[in-house]
C-alpha positions in Angstrom: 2.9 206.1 65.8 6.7 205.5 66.0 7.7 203.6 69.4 9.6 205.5 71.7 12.1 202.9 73.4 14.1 203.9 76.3 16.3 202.1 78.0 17.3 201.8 81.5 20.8 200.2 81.1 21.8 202.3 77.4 25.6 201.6 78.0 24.9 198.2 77.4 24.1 198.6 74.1 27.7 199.2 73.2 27.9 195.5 72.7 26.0 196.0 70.0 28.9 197.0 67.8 30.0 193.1 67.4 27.0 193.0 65.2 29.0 194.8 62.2 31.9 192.9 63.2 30.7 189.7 62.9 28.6 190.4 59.6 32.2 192.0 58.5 34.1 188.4 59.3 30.7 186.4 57.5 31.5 187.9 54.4 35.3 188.0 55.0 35.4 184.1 55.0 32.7 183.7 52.0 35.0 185.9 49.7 38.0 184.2 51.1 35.4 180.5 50.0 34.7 182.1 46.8 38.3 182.9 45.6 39.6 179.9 46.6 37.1 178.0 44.7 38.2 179.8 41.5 42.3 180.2 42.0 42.2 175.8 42.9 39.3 174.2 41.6 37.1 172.2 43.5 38.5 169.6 45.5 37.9 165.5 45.3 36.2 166.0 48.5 33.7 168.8 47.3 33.0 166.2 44.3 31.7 163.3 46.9 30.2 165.9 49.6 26.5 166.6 48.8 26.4 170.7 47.8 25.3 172.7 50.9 22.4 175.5 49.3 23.6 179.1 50.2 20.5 180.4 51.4 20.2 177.9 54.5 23.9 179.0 55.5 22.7 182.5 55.1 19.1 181.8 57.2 21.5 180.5 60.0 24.2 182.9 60.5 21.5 186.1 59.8 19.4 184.5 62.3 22.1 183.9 64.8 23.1 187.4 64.5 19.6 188.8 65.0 19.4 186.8 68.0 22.0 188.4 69.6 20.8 191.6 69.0 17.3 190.9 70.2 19.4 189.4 73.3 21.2 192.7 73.6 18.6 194.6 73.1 16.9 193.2 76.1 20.6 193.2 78.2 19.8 196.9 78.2 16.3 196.9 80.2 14.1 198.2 77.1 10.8 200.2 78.1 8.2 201.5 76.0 4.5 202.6 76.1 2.5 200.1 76.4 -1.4 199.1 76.5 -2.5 199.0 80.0 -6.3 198.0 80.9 -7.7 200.9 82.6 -8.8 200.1 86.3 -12.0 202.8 86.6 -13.5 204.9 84.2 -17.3 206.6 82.8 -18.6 205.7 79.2 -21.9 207.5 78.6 -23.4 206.2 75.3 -25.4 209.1 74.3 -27.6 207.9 71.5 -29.8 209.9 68.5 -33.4 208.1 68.4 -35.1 211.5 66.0 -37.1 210.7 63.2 -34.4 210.0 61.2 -33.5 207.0 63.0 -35.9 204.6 61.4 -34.3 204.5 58.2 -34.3 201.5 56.7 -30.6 201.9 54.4 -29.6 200.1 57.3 -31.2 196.6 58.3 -33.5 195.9 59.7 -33.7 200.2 60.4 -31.2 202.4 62.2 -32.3 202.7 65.3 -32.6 198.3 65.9 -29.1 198.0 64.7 -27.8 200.7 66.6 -29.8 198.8 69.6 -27.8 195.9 69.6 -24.5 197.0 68.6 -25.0 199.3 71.7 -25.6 196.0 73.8 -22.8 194.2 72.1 -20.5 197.4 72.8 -21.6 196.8 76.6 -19.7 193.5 76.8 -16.8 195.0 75.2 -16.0 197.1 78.5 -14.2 196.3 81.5 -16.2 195.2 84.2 -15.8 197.8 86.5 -16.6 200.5 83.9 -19.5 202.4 84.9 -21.7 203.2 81.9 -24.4 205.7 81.5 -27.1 206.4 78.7 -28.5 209.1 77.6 -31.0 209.6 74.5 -31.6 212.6 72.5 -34.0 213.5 69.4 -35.5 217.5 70.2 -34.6 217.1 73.9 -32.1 214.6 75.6 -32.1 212.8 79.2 -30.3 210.9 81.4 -31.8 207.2 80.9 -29.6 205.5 83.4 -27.3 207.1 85.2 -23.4 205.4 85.3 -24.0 201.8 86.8 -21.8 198.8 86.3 -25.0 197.0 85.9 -25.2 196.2 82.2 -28.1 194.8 82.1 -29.8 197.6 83.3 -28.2 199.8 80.7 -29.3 196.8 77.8 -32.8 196.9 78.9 -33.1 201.0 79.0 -31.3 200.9 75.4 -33.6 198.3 73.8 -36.7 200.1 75.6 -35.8 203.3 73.5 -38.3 205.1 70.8 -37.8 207.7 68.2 -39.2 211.2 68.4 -39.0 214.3 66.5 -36.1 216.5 65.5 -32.7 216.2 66.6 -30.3 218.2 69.4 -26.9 217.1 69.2 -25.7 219.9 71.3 -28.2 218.8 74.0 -27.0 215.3 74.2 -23.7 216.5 74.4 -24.8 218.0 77.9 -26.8 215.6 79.0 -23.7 213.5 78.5 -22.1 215.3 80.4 -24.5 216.3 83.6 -24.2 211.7 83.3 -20.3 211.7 83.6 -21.1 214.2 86.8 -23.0 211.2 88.6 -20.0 209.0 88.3 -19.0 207.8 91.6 -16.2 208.4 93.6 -12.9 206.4 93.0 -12.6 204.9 96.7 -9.1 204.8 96.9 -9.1 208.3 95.1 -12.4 210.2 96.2 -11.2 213.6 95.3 -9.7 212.7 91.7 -12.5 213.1 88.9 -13.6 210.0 87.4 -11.9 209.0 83.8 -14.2 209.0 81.2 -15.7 209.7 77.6 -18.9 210.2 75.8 -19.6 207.7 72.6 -22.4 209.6 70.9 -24.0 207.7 67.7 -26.3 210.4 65.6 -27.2 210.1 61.8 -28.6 213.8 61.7 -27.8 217.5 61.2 -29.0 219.8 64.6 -31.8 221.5 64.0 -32.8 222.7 68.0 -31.4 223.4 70.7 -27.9 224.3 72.0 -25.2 224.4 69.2 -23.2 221.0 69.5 -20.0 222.9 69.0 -20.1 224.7 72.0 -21.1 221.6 73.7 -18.1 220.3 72.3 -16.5 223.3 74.0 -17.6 222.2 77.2 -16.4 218.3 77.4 -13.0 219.9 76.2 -12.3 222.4 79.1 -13.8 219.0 81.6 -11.4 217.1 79.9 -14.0 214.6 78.4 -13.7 213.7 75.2 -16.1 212.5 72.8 -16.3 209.7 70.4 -18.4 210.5 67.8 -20.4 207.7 65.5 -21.7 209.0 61.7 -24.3 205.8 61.0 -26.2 205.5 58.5 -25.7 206.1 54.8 -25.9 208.7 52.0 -29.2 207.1 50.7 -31.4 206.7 53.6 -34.8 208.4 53.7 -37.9 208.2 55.7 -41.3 208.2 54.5 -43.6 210.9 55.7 -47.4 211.5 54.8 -46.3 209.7 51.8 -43.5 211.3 50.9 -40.2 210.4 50.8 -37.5 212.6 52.9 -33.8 212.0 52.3 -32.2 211.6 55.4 -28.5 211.7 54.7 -25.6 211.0 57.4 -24.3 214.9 58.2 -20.5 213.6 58.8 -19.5 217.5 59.1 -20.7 218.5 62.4 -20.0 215.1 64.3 -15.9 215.6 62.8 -16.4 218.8 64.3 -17.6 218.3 67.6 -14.8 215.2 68.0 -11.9 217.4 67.1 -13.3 220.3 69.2 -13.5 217.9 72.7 -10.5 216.3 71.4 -12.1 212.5 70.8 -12.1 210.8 67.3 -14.8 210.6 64.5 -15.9 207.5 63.0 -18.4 206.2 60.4 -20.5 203.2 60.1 -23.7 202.3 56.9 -24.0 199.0 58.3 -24.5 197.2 61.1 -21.7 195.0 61.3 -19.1 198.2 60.5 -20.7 199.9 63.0 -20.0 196.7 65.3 -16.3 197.2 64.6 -16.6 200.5 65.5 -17.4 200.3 68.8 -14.8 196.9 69.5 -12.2 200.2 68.2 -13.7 202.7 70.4 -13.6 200.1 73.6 -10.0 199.8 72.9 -9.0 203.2 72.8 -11.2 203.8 75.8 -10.5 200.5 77.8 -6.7 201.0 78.0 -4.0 204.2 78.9 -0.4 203.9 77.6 2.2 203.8 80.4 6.0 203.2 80.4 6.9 199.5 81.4 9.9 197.3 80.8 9.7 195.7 77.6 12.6 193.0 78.2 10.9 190.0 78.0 9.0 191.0 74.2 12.8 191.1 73.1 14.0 188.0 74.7 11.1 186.3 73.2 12.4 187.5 69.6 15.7 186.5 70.5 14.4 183.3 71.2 12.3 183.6 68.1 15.5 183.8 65.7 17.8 181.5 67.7 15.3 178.5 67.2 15.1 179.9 63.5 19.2 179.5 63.2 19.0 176.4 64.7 16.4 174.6 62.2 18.9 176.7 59.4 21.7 174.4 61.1 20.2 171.4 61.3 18.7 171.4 58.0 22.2 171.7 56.4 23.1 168.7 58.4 20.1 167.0 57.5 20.0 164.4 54.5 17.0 164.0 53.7 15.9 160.6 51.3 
């Protein structure tokens, strides 16, 4: 996304038309150096003085002149939206532990990866984030209602077990009758509680409620729902000694992200699956406001002014 910079003091950026100017003069006086050079030689003092290398000259005056833009810039009173850690706010992992969850395409199966990625993903949080869990294979619950004890929430997710079939849809509400449980801001009691639902399957719905129109449902409460695909396109279980393919359906948990209006992502491993959830506690952990950005461009003023100044002093420099 393309920042949108505003500034509070945009008159001041008038000054920013000495930038042409003084480029304009640079190359004024080297084409005044150049044809001097060819119409009268090269003097007896050029002959003795050590040869200054272009480039450095060039590294100083661009870097000067950057400088003073940056410096500009930041005259003006630039703001922009920026990442700002969110003070309150409801994550309820909803997790898939069907059948299909003991796969072994992912080590040492599925559902023990997913396990402690979900812990890891814990730590990721802000402190005062209330989390819930919920669990869902044919039927879904609330495991732990939104706490900001995490260890409460590690324990419930290590103490979960697989069952049969799998209800996306009903996780989704279960997920959401969780967000419902929230407690009150105290400073705003009447607002409702900022949140999201991170739901990890690796199945297709084959019970229950249809997801999408649980999908529906987070939308219109303004909950949106990150959706995890994990697994792989080879996994399979073995039942009555037969092998089942148990492929990731990355289809339906697109849809029901783009329906609530969250984002879909996709992990075969666990340490991708890791990274997933350090991306979905950023997007979740912070809200973009508009803040004066001065001091990011005084720093690059700074930035290129010590940059023109090394240029300086290493043409004055003679090294052995």
């Amino acid at each position: 996304m393309i920042p949108m910079i505003t500034f509070m003091e945009g008159q001041r950026l008038w000054w920013l038309l000495l930038i042409p100017v003084l480029l304009v003069l640079y190359f004024g006086l080297l084409h005044r150096k150049s044809t001097r050079s060819r119409t009268s030689g090269i003097s007896n003092l050029d002959k003795v003085l050590p040869k200054q290398q272009a480039w450095k000259r060039h590294i100083a005056v661009g870097a000067a002149v950057l400088s003073l833009a940056a410096l500009n810039v930041a005259f003006a009173k630039p703001s922009d939206q920026v990442d700002v850690p969110r003070d309150r706010a409801t994550i309820v992992l909803t997790l898939d532990v069907s059948r299909s969850m003991i796969a072994e395409d992912v080590q040492p199966n599925r559902l023990d990866a997913a396990k402690e990625a979900a812990k890891e993903f814990l730590g990721m949080l802000p402190a005062r984030f209330n989390v819930a869990l919920v669990a869902f294979a044919g039927s879904a619950s609330v495991v732990v209602a939104p706490t900001t004890d995490r260890g409460l929430v590690s324990r419930a997710i290590e103490g979960l077990e697989v069952a049969p079939s799998t209800a996306i849809g009903e996780g989704v509400y279960s997920a959401l009758d969780a967000m419902a449980l929230a407690p009150p801001d105290p400073d705003h009691p009447d607002d409702p509680a900022p949140g999201a639902i991170v739901l990890l399957s690796d199945g297709f719905t084959n019970i229950g409620r249809k997801s999408a129109s649980a999908a529906e449902e987070a939308k219109k409460q303004g909950i949106p729902i990150y959706t995890i695909a994990y697994g792989t396109e080879d996994g399979y279980v073995v039942d009555g000694g037969r092998r089942e393919p148990v492929p990731v359906n990355h289809e339906e948990l697109q849809r029901v992200a783009d329906i609530s209006g969250g984002k879909k992502f996709a992990a075969g491993s666990e340490s991708e699956l890791k990274q997933v959830y350090a991306s979905i506690a950023e997007q979740v952990g912070y809200v973009k406001e508009e803040q004066e950005v001065t001091e990011v461009y005084t720093g690059y003023a700074l930035f290129f002014a010590l940059l023109a100044a090394c240029a300086v002093i290493s043409l004055g420099a003679r090294w052995p």
